[in-house]
C-alpha positions as a Markdown table, in Angstrom:
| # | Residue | x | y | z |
|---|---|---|---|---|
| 1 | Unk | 89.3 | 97.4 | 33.1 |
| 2 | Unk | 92.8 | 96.1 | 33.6 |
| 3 | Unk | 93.4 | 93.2 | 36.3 |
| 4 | Unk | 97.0 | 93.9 | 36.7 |
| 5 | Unk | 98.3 | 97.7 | 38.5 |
| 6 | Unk | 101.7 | 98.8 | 38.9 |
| 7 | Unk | 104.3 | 97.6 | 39.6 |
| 8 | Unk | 103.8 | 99.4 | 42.8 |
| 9 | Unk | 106.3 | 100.3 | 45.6 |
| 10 | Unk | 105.8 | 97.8 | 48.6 |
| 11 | Unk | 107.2 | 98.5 | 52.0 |
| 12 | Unk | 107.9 | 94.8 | 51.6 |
| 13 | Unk | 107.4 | 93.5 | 48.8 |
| 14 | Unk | 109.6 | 95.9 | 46.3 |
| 15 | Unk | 108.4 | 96.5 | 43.3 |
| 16 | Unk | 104.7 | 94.5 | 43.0 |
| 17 | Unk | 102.5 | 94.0 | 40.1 |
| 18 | Unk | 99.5 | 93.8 | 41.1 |
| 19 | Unk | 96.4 | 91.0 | 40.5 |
| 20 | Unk | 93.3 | 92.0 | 40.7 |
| 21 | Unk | 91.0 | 89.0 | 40.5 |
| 22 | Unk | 87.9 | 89.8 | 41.7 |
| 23 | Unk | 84.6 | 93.2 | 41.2 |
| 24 | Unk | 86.0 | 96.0 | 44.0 |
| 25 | Unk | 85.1 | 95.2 | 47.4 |
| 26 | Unk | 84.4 | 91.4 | 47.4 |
| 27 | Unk | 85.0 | 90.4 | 50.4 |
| 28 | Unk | 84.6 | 87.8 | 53.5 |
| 29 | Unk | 85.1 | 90.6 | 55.7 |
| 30 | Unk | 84.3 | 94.4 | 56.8 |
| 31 | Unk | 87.5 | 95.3 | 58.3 |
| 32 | Unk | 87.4 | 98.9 | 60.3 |
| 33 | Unk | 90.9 | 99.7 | 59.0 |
| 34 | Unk | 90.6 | 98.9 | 55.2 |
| 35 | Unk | 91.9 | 101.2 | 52.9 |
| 36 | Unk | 89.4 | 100.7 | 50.3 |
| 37 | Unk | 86.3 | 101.5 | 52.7 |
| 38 | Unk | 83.4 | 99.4 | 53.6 |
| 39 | Unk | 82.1 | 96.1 | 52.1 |
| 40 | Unk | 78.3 | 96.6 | 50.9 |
| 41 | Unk | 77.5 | 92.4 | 50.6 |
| 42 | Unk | 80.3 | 90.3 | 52.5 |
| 43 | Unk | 80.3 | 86.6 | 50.8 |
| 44 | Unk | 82.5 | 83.2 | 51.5 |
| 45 | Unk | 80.8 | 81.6 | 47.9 |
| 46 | Unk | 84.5 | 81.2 | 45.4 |
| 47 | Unk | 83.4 | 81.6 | 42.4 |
| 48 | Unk | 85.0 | 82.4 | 38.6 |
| 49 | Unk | 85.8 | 86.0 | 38.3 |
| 50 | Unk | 87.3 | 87.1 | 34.9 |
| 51 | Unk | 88.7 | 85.5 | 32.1 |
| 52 | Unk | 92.4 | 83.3 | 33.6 |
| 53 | Unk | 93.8 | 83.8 | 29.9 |
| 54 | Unk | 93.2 | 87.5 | 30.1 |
| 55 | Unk | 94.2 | 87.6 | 33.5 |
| 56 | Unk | 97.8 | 85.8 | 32.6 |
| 57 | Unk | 97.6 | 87.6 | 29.2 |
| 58 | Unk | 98.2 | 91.3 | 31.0 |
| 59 | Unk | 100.6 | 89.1 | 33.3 |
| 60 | Unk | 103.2 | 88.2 | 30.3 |
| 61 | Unk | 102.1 | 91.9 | 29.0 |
| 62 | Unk | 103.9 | 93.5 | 32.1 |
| 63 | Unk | 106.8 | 91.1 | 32.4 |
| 64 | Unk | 107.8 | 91.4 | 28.7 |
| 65 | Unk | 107.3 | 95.4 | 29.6 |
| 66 | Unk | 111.0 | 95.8 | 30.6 |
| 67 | Unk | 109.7 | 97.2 | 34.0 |
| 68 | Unk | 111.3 | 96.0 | 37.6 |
| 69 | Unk | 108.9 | 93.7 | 38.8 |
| 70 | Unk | 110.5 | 91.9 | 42.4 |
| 71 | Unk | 107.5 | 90.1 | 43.4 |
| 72 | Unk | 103.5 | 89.2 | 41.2 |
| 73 | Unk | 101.2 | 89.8 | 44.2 |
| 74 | Unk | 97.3 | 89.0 | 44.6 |
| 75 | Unk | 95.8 | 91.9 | 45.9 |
| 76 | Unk | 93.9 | 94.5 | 45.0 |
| 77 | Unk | 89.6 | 94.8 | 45.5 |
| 78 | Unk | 89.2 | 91.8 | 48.1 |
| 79 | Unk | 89.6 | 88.3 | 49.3 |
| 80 | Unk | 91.5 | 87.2 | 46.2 |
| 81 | Unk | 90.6 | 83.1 | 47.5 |
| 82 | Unk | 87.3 | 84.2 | 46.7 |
| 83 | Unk | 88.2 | 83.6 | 42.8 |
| 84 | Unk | 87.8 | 80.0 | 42.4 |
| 85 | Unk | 90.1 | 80.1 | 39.4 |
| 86 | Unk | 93.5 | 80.9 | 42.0 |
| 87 | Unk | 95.0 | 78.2 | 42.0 |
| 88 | Unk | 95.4 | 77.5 | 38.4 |
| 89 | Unk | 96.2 | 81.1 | 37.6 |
| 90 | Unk | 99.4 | 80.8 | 40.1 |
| 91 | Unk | 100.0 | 77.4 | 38.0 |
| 92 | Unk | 100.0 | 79.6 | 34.5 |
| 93 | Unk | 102.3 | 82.1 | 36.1 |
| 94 | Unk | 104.8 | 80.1 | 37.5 |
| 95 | Unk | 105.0 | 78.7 | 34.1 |
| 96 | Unk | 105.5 | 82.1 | 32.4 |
| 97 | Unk | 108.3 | 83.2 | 34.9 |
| 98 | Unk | 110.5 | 83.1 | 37.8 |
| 99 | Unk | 109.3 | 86.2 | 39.6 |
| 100 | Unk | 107.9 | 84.9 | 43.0 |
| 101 | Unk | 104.2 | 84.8 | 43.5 |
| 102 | Unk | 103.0 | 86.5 | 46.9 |
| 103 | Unk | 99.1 | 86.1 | 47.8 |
| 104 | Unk | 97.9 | 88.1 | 50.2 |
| 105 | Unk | 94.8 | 87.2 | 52.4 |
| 106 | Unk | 92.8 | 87.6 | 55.0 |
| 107 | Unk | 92.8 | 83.9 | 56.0 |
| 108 | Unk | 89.1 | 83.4 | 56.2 |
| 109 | Unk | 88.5 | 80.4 | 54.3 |
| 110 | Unk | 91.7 | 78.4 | 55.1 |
| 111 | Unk | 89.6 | 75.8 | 56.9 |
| 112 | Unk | 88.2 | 74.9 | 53.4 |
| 113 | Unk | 90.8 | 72.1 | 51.8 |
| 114 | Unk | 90.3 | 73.2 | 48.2 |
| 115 | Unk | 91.6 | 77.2 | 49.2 |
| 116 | Unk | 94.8 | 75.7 | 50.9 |
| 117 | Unk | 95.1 | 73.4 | 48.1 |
| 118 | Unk | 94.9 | 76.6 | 45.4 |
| 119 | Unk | 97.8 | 78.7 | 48.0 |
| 120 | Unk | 100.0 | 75.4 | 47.1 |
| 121 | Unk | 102.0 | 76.9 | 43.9 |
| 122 | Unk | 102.4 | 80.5 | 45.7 |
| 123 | Unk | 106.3 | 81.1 | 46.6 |
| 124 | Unk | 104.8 | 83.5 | 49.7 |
| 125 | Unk | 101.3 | 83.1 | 51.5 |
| 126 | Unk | 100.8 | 86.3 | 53.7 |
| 127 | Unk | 97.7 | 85.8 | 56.0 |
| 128 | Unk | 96.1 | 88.1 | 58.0 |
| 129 | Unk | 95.8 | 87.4 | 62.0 |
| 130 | Unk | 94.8 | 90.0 | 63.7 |
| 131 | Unk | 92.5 | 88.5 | 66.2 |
| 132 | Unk | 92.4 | 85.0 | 67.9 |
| 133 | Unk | 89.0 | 85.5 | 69.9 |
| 134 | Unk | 85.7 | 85.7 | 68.1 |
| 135 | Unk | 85.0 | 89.0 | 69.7 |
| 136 | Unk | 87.9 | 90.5 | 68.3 |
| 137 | Unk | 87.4 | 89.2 | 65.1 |
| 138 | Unk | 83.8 | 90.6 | 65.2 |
| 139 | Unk | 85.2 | 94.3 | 66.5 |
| 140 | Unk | 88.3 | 94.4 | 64.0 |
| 141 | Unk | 86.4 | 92.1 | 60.8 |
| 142 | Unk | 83.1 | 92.0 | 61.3 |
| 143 | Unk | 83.1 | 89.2 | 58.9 |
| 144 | Unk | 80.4 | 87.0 | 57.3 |
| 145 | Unk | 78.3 | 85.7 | 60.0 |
| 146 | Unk | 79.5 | 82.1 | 58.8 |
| 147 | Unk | 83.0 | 82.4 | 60.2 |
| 148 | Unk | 84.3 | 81.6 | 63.7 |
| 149 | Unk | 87.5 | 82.0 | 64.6 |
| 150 | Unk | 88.2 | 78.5 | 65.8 |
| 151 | Unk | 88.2 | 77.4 | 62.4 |
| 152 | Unk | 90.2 | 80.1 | 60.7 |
| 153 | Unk | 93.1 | 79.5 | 63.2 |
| 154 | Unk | 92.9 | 75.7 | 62.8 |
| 155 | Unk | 93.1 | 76.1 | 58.8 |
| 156 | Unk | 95.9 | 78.4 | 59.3 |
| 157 | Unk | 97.6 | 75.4 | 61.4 |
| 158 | Unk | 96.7 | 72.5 | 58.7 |
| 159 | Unk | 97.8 | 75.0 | 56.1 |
| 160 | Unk | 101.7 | 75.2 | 57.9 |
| 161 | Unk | 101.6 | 71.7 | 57.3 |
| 162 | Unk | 100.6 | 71.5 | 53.8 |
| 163 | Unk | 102.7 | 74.5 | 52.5 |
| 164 | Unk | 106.3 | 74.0 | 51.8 |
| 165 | Unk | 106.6 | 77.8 | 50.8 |
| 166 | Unk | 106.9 | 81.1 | 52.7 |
| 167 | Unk | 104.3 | 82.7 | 55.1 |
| 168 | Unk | 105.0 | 85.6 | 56.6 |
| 169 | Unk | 101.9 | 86.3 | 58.9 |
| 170 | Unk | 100.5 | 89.8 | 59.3 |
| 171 | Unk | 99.2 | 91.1 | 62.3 |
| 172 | Unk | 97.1 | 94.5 | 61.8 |
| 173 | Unk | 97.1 | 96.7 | 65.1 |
| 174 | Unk | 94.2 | 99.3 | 65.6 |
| 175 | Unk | 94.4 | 101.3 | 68.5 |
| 176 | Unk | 92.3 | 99.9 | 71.4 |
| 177 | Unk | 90.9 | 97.1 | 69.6 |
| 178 | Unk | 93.2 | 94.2 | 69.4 |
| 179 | Unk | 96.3 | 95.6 | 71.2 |
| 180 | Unk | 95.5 | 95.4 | 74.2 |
| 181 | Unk | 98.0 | 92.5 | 76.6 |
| 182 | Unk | 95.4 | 89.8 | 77.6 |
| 183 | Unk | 94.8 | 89.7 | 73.5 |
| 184 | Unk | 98.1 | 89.7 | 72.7 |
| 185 | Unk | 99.3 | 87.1 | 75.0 |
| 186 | Unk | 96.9 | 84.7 | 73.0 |
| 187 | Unk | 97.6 | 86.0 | 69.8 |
| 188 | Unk | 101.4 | 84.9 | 70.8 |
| 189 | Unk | 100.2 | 81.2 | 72.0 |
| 190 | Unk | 98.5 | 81.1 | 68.4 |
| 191 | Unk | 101.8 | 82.2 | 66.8 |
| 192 | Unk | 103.9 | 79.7 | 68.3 |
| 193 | Unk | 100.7 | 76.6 | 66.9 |
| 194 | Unk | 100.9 | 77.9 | 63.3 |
| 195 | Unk | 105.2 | 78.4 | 62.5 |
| 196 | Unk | 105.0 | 81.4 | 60.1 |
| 197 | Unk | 108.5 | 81.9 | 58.8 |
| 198 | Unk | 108.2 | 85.8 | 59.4 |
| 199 | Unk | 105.2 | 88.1 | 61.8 |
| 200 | Unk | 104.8 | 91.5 | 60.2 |
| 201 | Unk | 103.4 | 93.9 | 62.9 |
| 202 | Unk | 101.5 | 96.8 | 60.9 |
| 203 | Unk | 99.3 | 99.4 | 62.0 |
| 204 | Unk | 96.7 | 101.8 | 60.3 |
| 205 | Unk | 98.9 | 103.7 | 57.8 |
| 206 | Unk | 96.2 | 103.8 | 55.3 |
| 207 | Unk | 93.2 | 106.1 | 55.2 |
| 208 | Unk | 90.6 | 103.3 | 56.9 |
| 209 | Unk | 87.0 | 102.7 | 56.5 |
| 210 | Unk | 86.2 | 104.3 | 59.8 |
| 211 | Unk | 88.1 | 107.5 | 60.5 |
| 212 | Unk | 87.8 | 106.5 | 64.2 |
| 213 | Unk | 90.2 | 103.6 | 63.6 |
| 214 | Unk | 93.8 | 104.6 | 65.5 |
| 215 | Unk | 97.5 | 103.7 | 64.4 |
| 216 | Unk | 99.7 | 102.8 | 67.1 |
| 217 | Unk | 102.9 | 104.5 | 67.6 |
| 218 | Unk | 106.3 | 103.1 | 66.8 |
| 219 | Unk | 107.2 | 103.1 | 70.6 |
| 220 | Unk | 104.2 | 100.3 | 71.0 |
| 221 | Unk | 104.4 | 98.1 | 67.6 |
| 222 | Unk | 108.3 | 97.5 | 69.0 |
| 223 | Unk | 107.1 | 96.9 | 72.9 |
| 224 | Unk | 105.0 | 94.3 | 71.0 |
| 225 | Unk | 107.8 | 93.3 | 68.5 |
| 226 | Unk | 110.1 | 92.5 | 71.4 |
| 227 | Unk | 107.4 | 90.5 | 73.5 |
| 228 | Unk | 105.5 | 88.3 | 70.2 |
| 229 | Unk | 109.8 | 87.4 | 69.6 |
| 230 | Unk | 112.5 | 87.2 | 67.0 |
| 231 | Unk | 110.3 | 86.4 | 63.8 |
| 232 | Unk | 108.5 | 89.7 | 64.5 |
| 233 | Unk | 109.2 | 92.5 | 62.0 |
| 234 | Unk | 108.0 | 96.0 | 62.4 |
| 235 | Unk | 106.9 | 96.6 | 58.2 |
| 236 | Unk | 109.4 | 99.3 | 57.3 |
| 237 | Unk | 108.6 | 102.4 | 54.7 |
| 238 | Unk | 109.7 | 101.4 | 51.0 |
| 239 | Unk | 112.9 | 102.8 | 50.0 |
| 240 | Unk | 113.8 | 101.9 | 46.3 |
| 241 | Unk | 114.9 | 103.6 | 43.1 |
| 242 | Unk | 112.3 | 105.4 | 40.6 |
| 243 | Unk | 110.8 | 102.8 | 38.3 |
| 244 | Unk | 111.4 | 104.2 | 34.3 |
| 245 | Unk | 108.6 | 105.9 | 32.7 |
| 246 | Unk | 105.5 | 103.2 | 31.7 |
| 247 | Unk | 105.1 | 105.4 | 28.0 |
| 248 | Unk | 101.1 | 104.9 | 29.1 |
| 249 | Unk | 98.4 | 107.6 | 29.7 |
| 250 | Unk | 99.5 | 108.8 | 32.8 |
| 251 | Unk | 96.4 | 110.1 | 34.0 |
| 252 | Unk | 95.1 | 106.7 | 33.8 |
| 253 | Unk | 97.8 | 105.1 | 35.0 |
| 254 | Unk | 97.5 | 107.1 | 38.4 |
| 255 | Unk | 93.6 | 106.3 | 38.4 |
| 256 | Unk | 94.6 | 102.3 | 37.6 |
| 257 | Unk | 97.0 | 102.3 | 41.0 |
| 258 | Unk | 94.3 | 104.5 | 43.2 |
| 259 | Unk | 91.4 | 102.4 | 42.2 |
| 260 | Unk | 93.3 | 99.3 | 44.2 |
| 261 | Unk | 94.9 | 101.6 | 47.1 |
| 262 | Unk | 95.2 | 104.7 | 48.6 |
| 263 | Unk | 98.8 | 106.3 | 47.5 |
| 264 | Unk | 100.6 | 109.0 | 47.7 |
| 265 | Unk | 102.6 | 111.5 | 45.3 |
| 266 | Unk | 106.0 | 109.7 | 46.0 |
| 267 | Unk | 104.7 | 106.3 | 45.7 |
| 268 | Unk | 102.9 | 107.0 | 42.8 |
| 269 | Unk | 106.2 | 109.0 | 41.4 |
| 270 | Unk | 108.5 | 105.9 | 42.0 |
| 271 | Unk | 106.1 | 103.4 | 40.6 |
| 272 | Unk | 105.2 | 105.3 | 37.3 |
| 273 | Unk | 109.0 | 106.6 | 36.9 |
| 274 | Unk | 107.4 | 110.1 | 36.5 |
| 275 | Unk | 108.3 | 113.6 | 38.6 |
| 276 | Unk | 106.1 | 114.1 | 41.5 |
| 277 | Unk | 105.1 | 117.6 | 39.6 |
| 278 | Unk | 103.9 | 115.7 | 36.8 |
| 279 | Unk | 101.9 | 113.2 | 39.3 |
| 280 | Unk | 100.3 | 116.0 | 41.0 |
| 281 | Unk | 99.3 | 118.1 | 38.0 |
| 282 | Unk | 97.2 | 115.0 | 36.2 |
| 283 | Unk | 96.4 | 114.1 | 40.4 |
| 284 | Unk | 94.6 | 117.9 | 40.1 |
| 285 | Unk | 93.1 | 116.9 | 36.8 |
| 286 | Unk | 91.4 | 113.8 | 38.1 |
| 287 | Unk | 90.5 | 115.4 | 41.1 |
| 288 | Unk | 88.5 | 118.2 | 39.1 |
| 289 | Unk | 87.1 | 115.8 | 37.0 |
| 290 | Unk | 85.3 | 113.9 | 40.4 |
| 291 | Unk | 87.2 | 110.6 | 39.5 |
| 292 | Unk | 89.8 | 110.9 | 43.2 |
| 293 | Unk | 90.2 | 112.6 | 46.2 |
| 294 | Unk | 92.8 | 113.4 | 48.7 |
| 295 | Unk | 92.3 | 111.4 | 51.7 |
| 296 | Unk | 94.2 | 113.3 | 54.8 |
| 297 | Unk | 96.3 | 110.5 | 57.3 |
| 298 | Unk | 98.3 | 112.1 | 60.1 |
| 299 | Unk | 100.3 | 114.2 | 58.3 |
| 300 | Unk | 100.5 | 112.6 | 55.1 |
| 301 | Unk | 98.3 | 112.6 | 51.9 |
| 302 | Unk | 96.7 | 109.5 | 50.2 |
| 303 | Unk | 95.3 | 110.0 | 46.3 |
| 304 | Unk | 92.5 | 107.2 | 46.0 |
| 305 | Unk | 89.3 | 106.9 | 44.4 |
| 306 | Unk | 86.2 | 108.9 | 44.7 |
| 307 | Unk | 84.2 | 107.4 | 47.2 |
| 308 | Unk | 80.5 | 107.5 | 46.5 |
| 309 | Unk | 78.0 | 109.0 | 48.6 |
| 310 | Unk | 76.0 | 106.6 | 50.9 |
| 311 | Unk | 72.3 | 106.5 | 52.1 |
């Protein structure tokens, strides 16, 4: 199984290869909204996933692959702090290359030292804060029964102070759940404590984990943009040039970047530098063969991987 996917097209991060350090779905939490379903065992034990030469080996394969890459993100099947090898990984790829290293997570461990201390190399940090009450966090998260929110938002506080890099903190809206004013007045007090350089609002784009799990419109997000203040961005759709052909297997090439997220034929066609025809025809062929499905959002349509049948 490859460990890196893409590059794929970011709505803010450009072209992102992907690093997929941990087995799908481990995870701290069971967030309503995520876009690769439920969790079936949360866990906060950081342990060694995966081999960190072969991890940086597909690293050096994709940046000598002539492909645009703008930013090496940690993403992909979970918490990616839950690899106890992070740190040192970043350290290896910051040796191999300029390219900026983003990690993106969900924040739940930052009150351990030894996780802020691995975040230290990164060039961006982008922690999740979508609640700032412990009943939130349990409605939107319903994390490991470990965490308490007190302690995620004070390791998010020490980690400001330890991190002379980037963090642009994202706050995930869902309809009803954490929108509502008394919520957000707090979550704007907590802001103001932890200095991100940048807030991304977002909402539920995505197919979620539970279908009942709302987007808000753009009307709200910028009623909310204009009262959380200047840092505040609302996360805008990508807009970039195709990507060249990859020369791989196209078919699994499409299967590689659906596995990690929900996508759909434009955003496949621009990351693999392929026509959307061609996309959708080996799209078809995957989906006749069991291995994806097409996941319905509004009016758009995601490709991502089969879900299996539960109970």
């Amino acid at each position: 199984m490859s460990l890196t996917y893409g590059p794929v097209p970011s709505r803010r991060l450009g072209f992102s290869l992907g690093v997929d350090i941990l087995p799908f779905k481990t995870c701290s939490f069971d967030c309503v909204y995520c876009q690769l379903g439920s969790t079936p065992k949360k866990t906060v034990r950081r342990i060694r996933h995966f081999s960190p030469r072969e991890i940086l080996g597909e690293i050096q394969q994709a940046l000598d692959s002539g492909k645009r890459i703008d930013h090496i993100t940690f993403s992909g099947s979970g918490e990616p702090t839950l690899n106890k090898a992070l740190g040192g990984i970043i350290r290896g790829i910051k040796k191999m290359t300029s390219v900026p290293v983003v990690v993106l997570t969900n924040s739940s461990l930052f009150h351990r030292y030894d996780v802020r201390k691995a975040l230290l190399p990164a060039d961006v940090v982008v922690p999740t804060l979508d609640a700032v009450t412990q009943d939130t966090l349990m409605k939107v998260h319903r994390p490991h029964s470990v965490l308490r929110i007190k302690k995620i938002i004070d390791g998010l506080i020490r980690f400001r102070k330890e991190y002379k890099g980037k963090i642009w903190l994202e706050v995930m809206l869902v309809k009803g759940l954490n929108d509502h004013s008394s919520h957000l007045r707090k979550l704007k007090a907590v802001i103001s404590l932890i200095q991100p350089d940048k807030v991304h609002l977002n909402t539920v784009v995505r197919p979620p984990a539970e279908k009942w799990a709302r987007a808000l419109r753009l009307a709200e997000l910028r009623k909310i943009q204009k009262f959380l203040g200047g840092k505040t961005e609302i996360i805008a759709e990508f807009r970039k040039k195709r990507q060249p052909p990859t020369g791989k297997n196209l078919s699994e090439s499409i299967f590689s970047a659906v596995r990690r997220r929900p996508m759909t034929l434009k955003d496949l066609a621009l990351s693999l530098g392929e026509s959307i025809d061609e996309v959708e025809k080996q799209a078809h062929k995957l989906i006749r063969e069991g291995k994806i499905q097409i996941d319905k959002r509004g009016t758009a349509l995601f490709l991502r991987q089969k879900r299996p049948l539960v109970g």
